[in-house]
RODO-519563 format. One record per residue (C-alpha): residue number from 1; residue in one letter; x, y, z. Coordinates in pm, whole numbers, plus 50000, padded with zeros to 5 digits. Example, Ala and Ser with C-alpha at 12.3 -4.5 7.8 and 13.67 -1.06 7.14 Angstrom:
REM RODO-519563
<site 1, 'A', <51230, 49550, 50780>>
<site 2, 'S', <51367, 49894, 50714>>
REM end
This chain:
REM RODO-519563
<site 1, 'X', <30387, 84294, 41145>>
<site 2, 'X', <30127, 84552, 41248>>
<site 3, 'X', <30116, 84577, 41585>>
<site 4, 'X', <29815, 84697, 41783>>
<site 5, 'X', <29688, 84895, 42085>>
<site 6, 'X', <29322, 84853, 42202>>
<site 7, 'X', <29080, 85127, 42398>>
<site 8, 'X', <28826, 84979, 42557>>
<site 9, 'X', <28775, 84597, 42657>>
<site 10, 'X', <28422, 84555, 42665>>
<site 11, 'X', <28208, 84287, 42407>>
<site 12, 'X', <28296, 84454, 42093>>
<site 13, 'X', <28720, 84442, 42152>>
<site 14, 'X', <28676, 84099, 42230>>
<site 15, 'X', <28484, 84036, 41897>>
<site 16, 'X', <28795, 84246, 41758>>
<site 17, 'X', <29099, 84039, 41905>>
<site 18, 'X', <28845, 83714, 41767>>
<site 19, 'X', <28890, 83853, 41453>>
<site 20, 'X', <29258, 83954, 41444>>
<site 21, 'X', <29377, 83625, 41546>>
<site 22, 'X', <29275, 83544, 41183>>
<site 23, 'X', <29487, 83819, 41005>>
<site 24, 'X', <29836, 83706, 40907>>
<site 25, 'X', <30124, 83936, 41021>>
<site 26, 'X', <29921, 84115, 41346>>
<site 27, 'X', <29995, 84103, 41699>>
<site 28, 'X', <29769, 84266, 42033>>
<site 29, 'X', <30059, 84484, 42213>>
<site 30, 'X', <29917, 84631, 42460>>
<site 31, 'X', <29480, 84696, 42603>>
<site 32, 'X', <29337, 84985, 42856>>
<site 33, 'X', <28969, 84978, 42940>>
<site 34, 'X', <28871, 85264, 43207>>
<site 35, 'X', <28808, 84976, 43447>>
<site 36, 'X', <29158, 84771, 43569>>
<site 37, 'X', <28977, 84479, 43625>>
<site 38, 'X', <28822, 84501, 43282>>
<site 39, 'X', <29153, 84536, 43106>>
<site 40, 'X', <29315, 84275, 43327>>
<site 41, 'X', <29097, 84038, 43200>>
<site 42, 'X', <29156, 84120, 42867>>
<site 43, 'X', <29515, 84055, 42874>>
<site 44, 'X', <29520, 83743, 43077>>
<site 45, 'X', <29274, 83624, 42773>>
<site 46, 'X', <29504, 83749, 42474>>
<site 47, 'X', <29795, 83876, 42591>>
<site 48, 'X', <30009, 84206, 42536>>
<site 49, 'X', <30015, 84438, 42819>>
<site 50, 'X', <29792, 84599, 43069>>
<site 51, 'X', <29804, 84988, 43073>>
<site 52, 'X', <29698, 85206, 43332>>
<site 53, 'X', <29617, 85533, 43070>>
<site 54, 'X', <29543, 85629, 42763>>
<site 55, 'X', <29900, 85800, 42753>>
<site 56, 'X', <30073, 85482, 42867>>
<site 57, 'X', <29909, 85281, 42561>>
<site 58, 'X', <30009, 85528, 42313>>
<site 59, 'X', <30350, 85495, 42420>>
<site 60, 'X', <30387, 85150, 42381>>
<site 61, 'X', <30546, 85015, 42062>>
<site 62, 'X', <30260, 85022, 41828>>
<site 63, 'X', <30139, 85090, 41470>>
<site 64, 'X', <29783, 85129, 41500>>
<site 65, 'X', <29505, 85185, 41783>>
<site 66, 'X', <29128, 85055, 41766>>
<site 67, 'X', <28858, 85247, 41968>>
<site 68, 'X', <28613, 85010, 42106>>
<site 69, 'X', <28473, 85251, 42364>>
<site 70, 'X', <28111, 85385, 42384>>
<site 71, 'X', <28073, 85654, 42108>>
<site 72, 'X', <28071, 85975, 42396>>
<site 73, 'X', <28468, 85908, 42370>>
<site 74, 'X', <28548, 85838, 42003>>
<site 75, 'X', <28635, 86152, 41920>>
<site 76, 'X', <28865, 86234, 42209>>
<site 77, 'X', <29067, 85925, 42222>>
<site 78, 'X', <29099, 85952, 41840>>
<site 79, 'X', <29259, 86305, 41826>>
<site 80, 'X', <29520, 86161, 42091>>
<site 81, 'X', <29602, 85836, 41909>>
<site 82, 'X', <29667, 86088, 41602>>
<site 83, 'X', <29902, 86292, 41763>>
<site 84, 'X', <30069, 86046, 41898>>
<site 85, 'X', <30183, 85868, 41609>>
<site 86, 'X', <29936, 85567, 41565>>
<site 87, 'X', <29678, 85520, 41291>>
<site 88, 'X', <29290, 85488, 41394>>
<site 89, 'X', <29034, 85220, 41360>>
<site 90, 'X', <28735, 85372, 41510>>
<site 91, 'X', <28435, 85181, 41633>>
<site 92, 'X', <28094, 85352, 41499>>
<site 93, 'X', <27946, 85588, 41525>>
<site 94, 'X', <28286, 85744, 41464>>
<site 95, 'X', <28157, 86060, 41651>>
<site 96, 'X', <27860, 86185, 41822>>
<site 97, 'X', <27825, 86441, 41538>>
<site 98, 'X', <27969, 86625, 41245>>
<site 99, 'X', <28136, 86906, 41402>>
<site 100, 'X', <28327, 86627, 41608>>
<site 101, 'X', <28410, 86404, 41264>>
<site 102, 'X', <28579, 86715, 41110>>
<site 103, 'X', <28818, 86831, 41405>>
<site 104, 'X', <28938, 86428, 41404>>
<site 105, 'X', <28965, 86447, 41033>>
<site 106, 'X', <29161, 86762, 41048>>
<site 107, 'X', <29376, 86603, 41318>>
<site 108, 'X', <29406, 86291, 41100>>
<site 109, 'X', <29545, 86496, 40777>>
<site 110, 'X', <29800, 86735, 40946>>
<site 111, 'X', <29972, 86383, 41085>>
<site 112, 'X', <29889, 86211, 40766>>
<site 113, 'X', <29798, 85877, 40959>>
<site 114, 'X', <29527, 85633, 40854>>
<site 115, 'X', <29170, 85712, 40999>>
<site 116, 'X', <28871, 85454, 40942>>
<site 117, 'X', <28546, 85417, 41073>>
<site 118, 'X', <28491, 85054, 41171>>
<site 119, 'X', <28154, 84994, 40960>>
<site 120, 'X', <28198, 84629, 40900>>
<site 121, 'X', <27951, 84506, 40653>>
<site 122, 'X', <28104, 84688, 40391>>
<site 123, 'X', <28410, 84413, 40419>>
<site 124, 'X', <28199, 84083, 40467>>
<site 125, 'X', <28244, 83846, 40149>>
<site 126, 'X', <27891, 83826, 40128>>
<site 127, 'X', <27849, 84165, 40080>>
<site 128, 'X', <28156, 84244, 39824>>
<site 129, 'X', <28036, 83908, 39626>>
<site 130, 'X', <27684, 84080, 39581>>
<site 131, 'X', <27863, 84414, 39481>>
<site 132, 'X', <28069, 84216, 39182>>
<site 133, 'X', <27785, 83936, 39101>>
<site 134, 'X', <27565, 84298, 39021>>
<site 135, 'X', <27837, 84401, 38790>>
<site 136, 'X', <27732, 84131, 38534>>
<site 137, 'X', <27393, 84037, 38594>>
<site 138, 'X', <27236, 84419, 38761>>
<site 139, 'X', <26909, 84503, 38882>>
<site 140, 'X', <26950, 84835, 38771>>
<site 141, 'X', <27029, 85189, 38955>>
<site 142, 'X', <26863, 85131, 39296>>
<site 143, 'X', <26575, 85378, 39395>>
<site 144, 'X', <26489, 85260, 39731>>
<site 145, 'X', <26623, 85074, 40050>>
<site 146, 'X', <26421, 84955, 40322>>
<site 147, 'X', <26600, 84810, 40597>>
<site 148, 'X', <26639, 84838, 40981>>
<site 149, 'X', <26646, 84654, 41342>>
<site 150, 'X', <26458, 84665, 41654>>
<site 151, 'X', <26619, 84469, 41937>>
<site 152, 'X', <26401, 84439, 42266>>
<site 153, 'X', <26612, 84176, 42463>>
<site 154, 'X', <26890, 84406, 42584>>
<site 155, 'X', <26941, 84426, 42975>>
<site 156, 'X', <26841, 84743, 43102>>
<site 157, 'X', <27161, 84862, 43251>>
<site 158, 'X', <27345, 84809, 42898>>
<site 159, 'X', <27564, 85152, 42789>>
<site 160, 'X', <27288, 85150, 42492>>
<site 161, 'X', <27003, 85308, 42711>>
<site 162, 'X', <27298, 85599, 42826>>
<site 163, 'X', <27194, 85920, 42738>>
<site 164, 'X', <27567, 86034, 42877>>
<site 165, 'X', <27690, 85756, 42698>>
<site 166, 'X', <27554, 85836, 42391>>
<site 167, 'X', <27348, 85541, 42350>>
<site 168, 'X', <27002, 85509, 42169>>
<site 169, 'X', <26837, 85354, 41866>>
<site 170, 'X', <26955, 85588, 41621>>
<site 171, 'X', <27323, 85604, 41766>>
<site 172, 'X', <27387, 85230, 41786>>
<site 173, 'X', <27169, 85077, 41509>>
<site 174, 'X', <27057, 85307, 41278>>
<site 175, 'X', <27414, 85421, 41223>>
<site 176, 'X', <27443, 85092, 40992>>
<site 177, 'X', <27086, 85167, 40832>>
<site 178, 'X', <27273, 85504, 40731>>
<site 179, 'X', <27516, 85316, 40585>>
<site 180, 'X', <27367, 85061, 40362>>
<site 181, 'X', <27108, 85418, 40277>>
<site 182, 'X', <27430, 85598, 40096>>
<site 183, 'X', <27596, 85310, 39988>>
<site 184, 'X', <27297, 85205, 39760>>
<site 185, 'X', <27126, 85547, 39728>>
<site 186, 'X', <27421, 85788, 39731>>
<site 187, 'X', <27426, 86147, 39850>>
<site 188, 'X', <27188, 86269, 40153>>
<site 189, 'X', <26961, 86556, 40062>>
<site 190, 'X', <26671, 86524, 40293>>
<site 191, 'X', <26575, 86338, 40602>>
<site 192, 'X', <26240, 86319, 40766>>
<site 193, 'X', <26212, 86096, 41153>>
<site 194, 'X', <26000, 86084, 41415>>
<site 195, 'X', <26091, 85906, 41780>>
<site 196, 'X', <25980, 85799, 42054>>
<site 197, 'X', <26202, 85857, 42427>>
<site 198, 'X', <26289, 85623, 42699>>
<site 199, 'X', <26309, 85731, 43054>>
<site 200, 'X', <26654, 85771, 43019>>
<site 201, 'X', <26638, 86047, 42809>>
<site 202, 'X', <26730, 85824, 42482>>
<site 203, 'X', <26522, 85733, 42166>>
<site 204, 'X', <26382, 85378, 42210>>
<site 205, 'X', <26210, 85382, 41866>>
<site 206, 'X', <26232, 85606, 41553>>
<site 207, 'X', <26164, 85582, 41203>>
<site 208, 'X', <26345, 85795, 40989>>
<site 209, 'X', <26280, 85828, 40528>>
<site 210, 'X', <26620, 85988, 40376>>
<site 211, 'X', <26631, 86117, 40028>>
<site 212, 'X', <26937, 86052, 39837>>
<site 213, 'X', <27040, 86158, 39485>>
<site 214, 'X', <26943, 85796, 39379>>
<site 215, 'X', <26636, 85731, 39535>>
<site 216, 'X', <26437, 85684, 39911>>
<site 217, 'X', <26514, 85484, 40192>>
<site 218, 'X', <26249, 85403, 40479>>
<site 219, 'X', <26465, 85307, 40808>>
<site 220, 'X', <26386, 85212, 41166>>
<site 221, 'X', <26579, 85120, 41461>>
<site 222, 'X', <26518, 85078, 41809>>
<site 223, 'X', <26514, 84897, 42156>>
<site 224, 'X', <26139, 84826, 42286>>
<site 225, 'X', <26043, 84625, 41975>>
<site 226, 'X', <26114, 84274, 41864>>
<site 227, 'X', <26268, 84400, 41474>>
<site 228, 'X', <26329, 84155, 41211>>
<site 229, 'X', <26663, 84287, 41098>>
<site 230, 'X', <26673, 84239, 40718>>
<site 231, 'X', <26746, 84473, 40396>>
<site 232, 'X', <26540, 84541, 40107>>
<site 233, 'X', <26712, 84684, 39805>>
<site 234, 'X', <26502, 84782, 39504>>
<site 235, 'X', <26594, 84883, 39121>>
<site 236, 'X', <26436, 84912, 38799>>
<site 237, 'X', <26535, 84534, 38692>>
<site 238, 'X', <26492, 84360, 39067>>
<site 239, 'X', <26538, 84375, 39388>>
<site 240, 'X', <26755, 84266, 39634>>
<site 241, 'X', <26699, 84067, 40032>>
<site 242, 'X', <26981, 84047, 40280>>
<site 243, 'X', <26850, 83803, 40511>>
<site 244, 'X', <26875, 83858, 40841>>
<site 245, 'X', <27116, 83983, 41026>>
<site 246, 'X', <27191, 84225, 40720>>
<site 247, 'X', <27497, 84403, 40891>>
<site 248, 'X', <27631, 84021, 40979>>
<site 249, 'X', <27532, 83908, 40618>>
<site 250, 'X', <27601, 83541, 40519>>
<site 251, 'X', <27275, 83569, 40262>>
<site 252, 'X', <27095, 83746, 39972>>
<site 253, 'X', <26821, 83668, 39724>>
<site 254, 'X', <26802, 83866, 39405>>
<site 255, 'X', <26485, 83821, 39219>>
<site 256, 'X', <26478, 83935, 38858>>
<site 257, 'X', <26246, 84137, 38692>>
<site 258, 'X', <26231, 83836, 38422>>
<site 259, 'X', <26145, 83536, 38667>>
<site 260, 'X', <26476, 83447, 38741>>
<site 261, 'X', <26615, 83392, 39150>>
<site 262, 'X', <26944, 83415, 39265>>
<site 263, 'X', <27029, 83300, 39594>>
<site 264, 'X', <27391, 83414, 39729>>
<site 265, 'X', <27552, 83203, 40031>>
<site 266, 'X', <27883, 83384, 40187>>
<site 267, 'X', <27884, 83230, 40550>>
<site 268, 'X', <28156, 83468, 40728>>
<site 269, 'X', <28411, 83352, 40999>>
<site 270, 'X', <28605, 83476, 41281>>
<site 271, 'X', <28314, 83702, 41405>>
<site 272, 'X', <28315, 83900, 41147>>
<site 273, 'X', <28566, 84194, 41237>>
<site 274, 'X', <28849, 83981, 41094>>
<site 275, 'X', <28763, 84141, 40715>>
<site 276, 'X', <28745, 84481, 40797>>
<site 277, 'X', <29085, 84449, 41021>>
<site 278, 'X', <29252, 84278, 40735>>
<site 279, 'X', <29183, 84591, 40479>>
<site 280, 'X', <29299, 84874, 40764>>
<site 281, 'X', <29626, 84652, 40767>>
<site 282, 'X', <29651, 84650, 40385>>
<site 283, 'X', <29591, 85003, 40400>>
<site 284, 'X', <29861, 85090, 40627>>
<site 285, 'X', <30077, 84891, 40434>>
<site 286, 'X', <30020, 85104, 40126>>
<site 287, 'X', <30080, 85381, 40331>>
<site 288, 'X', <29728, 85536, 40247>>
<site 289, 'X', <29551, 85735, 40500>>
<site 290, 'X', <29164, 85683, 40392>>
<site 291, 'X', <29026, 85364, 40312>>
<site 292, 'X', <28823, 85363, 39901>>
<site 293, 'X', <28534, 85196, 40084>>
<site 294, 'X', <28475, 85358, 40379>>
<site 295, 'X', <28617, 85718, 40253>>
<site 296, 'X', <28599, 86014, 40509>>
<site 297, 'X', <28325, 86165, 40286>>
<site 298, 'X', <28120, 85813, 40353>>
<site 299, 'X', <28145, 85876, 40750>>
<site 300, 'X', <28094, 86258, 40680>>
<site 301, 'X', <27787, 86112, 40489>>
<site 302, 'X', <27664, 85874, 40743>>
<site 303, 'X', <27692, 86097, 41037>>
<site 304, 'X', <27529, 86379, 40905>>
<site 305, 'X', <27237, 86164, 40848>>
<site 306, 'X', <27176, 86086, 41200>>
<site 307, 'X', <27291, 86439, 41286>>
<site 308, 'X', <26950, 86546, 41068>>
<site 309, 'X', <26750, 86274, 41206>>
<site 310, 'X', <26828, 86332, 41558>>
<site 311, 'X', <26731, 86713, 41470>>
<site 312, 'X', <26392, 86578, 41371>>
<site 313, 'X', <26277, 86399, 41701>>
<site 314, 'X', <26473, 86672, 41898>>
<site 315, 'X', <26761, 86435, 42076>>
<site 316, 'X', <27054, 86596, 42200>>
<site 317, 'X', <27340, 86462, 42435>>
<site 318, 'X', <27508, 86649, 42721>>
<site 319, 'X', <27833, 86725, 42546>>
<site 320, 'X', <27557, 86907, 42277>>
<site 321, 'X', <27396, 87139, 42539>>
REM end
């Protein structure tokens, strides 16, 4: 049984405790959200206990802690979940930069406890059965990605339009554009962005190119536009569509060089999360403390991108300045 502590009750932990309910052997212990009635809530809903800190949760009698706070607090809630015992599952962006990523993976090795950024398409079954359908029947080395999401629907009081919060365009969707970028491409070597700011001091819209040592990527992500939220991935021998959603992806259509189309169908359950919670769990049961598909060096990777690209159109948060 791997028992679990939540941080944070807001949309995303409920998402979370939608998927765990479908991965054997897990139980919620015990929640704490920065606002009681928030957390109350929670634990009428799905049980476990209602904390009243941060140091009461890690106290409780668990194996493992998920972040599902806004990113301004990853890093600092991390660190104490490490020295307290408890591996990490990490919502993303893992940190608001670099600097931050290395002090919690430092933290992470000196307690040799599992540490994993929460970057869920990498764990859909649409995704890993276009990863092993490429083995046999490949488009090639891909040279290119094109992919992004603009989303101009969201209320105007959500955390996403926080510049203390660390929201933005970059910061909560092109984190997953990063992502697919160095999956496909891999290593960063260049990025070039430009951005436009809201009057909260965030970036509403930015396109952002990356270089990698397998080809270019051409990215966007942002909140005033209506986006269409699909993936393009290109090689010498085809090229590849994630329908939309792409970071929820159920569907892909591969279209040969030689004529021939292959559609993919992967419809995913539980939300979603349920994949990605039920490799952490494998992991701690192996007693490893980095996960082979989202390694440290992929978050490192991922990170540093929209470190760069944040550079570019000049966006810094307050715990930068």
């Amino acid at each position: 049984m791997t028992k679990w502590g939540i941080i944070g009750c807001g949309r995303i932990a409920h998402r979370f405790m939608q998927g765990l309910h479908e991965v054997a052997g897990t139980r919620l212990v015990s929640s704490w959200s920065r606002r009681p009635s928030t957390v109350n809530a929670f634990v009428e809903q799905y049980g476990g206990i209602a904390c009243t800190s941060v140091e009461e949760l890690l106290a409780t009698d668990i194996d493992a802690v998920y972040i599902a706070t806004l990113p301004d607090s990853h890093a600092a809630y991390s660190i104490a979940a490490l020295k307290a015992g408890k591996h990490v599952l990490c919502e993303k962006p893992v940190t608001v930069n670099l600097p931050e990523l290395e002090r919690v993976l430092a933290v992470a090795k000196d307690c040799k406890l599992l540490f994993m950024e929460g970057m869920k398409p990498a764990f859909y079954p649409l995704y890993t059965r276009l990863k092993e359908h490429l083995i046999h029947d490949p488009i090639g080395p891909a040279g290119y990605v094109r992919a992004g999401s603009s989303v101009a629907d969201v209320p105007a009081d959500h955390p996403n339009f926080s510049h203390e919060l660390v929201g933005g365009g970059l910061m909560q969707i092109g984190i997953y554009e990063a992502f697919l970028a160095i999956d496909w491409l891999g290593d960063l070597q260049d990025v070039q962005a430009m951005g436009r700011f809201g009057s909260t001091g965030i970036d509403m819209f930015t396109v952002f190119q990356t270089l990698h040592a397998g080809g270019y990527s051409q990215l966007y992500a942002g909140f005033d536009l209506h986006g269409k939220g699909d993936a393009l991935i290109a090689g010498p021998l085809g090229h590849i569509t994630i329908h939309k959603n792409w970071w929820n992806p159920a569907r892909a259509t591969i279209d040969y060089l030689d004529g021939r189309t292959i559609e993919l169908s992967e419809p995913f359950t539980a939300g979603g999360l349920n994949y990605e919670i039920a490799h952490f769990c494998d992991l701690i049961k192996a007693h490893e403390t980095e996960s082979p598909i989202i390694s440290h060096q992929m978050s490192r990777q991922m990170i540093n991108l929209i470190d760069r690209a944040r550079a570019e159109i000049g966006l810094k948060f307050p715990s930068e300045k």
